[in-house]
N, C-alpha and C positions, 0 to 999 in steps of 0.2 A: 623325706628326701627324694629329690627329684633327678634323674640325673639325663641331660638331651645330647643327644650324638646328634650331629650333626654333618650332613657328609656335601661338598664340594662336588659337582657332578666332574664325569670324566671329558678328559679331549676333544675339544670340537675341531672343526674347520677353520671357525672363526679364529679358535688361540693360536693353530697353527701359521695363518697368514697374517694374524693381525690387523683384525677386522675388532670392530664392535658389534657385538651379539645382539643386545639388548633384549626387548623379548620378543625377535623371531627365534622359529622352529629350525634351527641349524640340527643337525644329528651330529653326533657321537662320533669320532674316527676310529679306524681299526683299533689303535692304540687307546681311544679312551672306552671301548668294550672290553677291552682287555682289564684294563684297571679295572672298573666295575666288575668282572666275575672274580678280580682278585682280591676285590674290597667283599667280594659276594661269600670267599672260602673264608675272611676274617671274622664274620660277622655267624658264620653257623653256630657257634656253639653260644650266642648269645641269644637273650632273649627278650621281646620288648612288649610294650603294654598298648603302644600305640605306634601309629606311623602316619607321618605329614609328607610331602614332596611339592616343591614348585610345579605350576601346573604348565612349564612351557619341557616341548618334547626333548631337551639333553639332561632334563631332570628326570623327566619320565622313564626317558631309555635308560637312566644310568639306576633309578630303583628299582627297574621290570630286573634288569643283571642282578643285582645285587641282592633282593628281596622277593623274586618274582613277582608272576601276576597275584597282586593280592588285592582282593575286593574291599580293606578294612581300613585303606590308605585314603586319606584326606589330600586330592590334591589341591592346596592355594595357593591363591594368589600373594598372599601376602610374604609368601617368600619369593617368590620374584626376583630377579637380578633389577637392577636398575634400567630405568625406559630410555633409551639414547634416539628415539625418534628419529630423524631424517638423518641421522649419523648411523643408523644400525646398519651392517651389512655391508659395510664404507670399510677399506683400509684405514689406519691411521693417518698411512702419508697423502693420501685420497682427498682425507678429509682435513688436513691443514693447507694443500691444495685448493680446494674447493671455496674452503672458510677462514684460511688462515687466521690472525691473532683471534679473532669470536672464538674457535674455534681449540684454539690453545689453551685458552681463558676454560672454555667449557671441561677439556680433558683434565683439568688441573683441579677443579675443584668439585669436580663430578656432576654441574652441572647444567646439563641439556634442556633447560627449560625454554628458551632461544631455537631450538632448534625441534620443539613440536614433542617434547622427552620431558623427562622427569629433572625435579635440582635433589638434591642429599634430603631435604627435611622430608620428600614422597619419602623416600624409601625410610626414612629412620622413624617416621610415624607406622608405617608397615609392620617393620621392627619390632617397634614397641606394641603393636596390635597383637603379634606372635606371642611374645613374652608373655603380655596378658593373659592371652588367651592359655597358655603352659602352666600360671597362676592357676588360674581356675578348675582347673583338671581335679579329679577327685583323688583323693588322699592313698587309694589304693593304684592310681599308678606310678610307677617307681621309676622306668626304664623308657622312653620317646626315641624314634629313630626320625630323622630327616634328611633329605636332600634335598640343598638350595644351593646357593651361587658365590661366587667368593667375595665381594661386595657385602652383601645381605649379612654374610656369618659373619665379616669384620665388621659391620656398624653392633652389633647386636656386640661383639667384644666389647666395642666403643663402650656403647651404652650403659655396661655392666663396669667397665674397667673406666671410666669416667673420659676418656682419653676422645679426642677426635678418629675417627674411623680410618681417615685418612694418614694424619699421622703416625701410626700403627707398625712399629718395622717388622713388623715377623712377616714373613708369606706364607700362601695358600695355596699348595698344589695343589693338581688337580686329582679328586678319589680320592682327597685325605681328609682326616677327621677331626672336628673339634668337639669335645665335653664343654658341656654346661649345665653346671647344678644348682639348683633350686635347695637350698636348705629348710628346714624345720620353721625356721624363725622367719622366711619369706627373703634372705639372701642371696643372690645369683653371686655366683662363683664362677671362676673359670678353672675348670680343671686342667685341661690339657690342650694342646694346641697341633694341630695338622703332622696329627701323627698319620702312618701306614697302616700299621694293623692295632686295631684296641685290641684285639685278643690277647695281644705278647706283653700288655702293661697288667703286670698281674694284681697290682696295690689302684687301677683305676679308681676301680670303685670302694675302696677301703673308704671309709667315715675319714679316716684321716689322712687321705690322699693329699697330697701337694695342689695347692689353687691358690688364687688371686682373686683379691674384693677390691672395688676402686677404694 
């Protein structure tokens, strides 16, 4: 049994104006350090066998808070938020300004391939590269910790819960957590979804914790 936490980095600049991030180095806001040391006081009494993080810096910043400097953390790429190319760094309204219906078309279906960015199938083959790769892990780790982007954790629900990523109605704050377990038999499961603190779900990790199989 496998079980991946998976953590949403904290508050950027971007989310606050309404920008698209993609993968520039936007930093962390006051408010999203904050969440990270207090995703950082949930996560002490936990313990894990490995550690992943997106390798753009609001990932960064938000696993140095929450996990410190640890030398044993794998940063990839393949958790990445989505590549919005000549739209990153853009407002929204900027950029239906700018680009109008292209440009609506793009935001709607997530995909910027048009505009020098990635369409859905980059990132959901991304996705799927992570997964695999959490497959293969050896049998004696139990416990994964991540930090990626709220995009990336919903395709990767998609993919597991069989559903479009997009069409997905739950949301994804920011600094909160989703489980994903890897069963015995090679099943992903979804255990829990954009909770605050794992520590206070005391049946998480129980065998027969609550989850979804598509």
């Amino acid at each position: 049994m496998l079980d991946v936490l998976m953590i949403r980095h904290g508050e950027t600049y971007c989310n606050v104006e309404g920008r698209h991030t993609g993968w520039l180095d936007y930093s962390l806001t006051e408010k999203g350090f904050a969440q990270a040391d207090r995703m950082g006081r949930y996560m002490q009494g936990l313990t894990f066998d490995r550690y992943y993080c997106s390798d753009i810096r609001r990932t960064r910043d938000t696993f140095a808070h929450i996990f410190g400097q640890r030398t044993d953390c794998e940063y990839s790429p393949l958790l990445r938020e989505l590549n919005t190319g000549r739209c990153a760094g853009v407002t929204f309204a900027e950029n239906e300004r700018l680009y109008g219906e292209a440009y609506r078309v793009a935001r709607k279906g997530m995909n910027f391939a048009a505009f020098d960015g990635e369409d859905m199938k980059d990132a959901e083959e991304r996705a799927q590269a992570f997964l695999r790769q959490m497959e293969q892990l050896p049998g004696n780790v139990r416990r994964v910790a991540c930090v990626s982007h709220a995009l990336l954790i919903r395709i990767i629900a998609g993919a597991i819960s069989g559903h479009s990523a997009l069409a997905l109605p739950m949301k994804l704050d920011n600094c909160h957590c989703t489980v994903y377990q890897l069963d015995d038999s090679g099943k992903w499961w979804i255990k829990a979804w954009n909770i605050q603190d794992p520590s206070a779900q005391t049946d998480l990790f129980a065998p027969d914790g609550n989850k979804t199989l598509r």
